[in-house]
N, C-alpha and C positions, 0 to 999 in steps of 0.2 A: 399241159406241160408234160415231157415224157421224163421224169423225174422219179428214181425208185421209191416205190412206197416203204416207209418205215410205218415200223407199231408204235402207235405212243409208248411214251417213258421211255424206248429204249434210244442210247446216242446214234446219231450219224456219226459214222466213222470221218471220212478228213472228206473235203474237196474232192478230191482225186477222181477222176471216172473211173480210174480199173477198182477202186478200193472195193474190198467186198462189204456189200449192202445188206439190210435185213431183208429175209423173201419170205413171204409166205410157202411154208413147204406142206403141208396138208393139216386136215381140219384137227382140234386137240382130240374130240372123240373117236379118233382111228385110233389112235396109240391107248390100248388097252393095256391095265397094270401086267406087270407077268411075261409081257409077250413084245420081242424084237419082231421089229415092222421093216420091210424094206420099203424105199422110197428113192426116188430120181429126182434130181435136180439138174434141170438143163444138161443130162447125158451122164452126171455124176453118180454114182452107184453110194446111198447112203443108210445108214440104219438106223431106225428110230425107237428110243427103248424110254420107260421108266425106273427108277430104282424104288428102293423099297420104301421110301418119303414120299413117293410121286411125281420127283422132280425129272423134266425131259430132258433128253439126251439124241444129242446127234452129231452123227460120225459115219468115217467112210467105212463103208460097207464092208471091210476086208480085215482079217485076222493077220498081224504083224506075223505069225510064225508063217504061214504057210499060203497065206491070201485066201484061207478061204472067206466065205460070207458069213459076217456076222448074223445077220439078220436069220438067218437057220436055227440061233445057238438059242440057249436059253438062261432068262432074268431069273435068278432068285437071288435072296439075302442083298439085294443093293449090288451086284455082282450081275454083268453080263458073260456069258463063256459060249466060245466057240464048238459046233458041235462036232466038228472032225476030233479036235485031240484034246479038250476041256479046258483049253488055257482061257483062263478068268481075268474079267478085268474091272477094277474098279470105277468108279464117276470120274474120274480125271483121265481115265484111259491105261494106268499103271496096270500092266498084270500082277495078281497076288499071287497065284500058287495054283499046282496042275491038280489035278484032281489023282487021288492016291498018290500025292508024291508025299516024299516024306524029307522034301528040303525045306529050307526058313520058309514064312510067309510071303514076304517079298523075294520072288525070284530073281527078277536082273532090272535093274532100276532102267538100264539101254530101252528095254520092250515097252512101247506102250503105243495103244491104240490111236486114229488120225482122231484127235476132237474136235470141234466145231463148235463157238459160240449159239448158244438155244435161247428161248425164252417162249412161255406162251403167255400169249396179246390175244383180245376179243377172238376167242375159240380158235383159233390157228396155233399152229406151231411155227413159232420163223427162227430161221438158222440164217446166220455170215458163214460163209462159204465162199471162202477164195477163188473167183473163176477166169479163165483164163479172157483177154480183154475181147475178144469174138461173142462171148457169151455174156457179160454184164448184161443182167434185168434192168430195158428203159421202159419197161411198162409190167409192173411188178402182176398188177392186176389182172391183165391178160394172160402174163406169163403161169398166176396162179390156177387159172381154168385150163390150158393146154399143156402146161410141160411139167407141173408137177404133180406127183404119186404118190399115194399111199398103196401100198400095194399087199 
């Protein structure tokens, strides 16, 4: 059956064929604490980080202010930042605050990072990731040995 692989416990999203599915996007021990990973997903440019719990995270690869790539910047405090201009952003993707600025906390509720449903299942990391209906994974498995990256 060419039917997307999901991880146990996590749900199938609906029926739908375009709905985005669970994928394996690379193995958990690539994403070391500390350190944004970049990663592809079927052409998709994304970054794979922990916070300070160890919980995984993944998102598109691109800094709301200026597009640059995340995956350059650097994890500390639970806090991912861009390494062009330091804008920080929390686990839900909200930016907190630039590095030496001296405004509130929360900058602009508008800015936050693209998130991505995560979970890690039997040593993988798998992310839903909305893809456009050309690219839905019908054979998750194969798809996990050829098209995605830990990079």
């Amino acid at each position: 059956m060419n039917e997307p692989l999901n991880p146990p416990d996590l749900p199938n999203p609906t029926s739908q064929e375009d709905a985005p599915r669970w994928t394996p996007l690379c193995a958990s021990s690539d994403v070391a604490e500390n350190r944004a990973r970049a990663a592809t997903l079927d052409g998709k440019q994304l970054v794979v980080w922990r916070d300070g719990e160890g919980g995984i995270h993944v998102w598109d690869d691109r800094c709301p202010h200026r597009g640059e790539t995340l995956s350059d910047g650097v994890v500390a405090g639970g806090l991912i930042a861009c390494a062009s201009h330091g804008w920080r952003f929390d686990v839900n993707g909200q930016q907190i605050r630039l590095i030496n600025s001296t405004q509130s906390a929360r900058c602009d509720a508008k800015i936050h990072a693209t998130v991505h449903d995560a979970h890690e299942r039997n040593g993988y990391v798998w992310v839903r990731v909305p893809l456009a209906r050309a690219a839905v994974v019908k054979d998750a498995r194969a798809s996990a040995a050829s098209h995605h990256e830990c990079a």
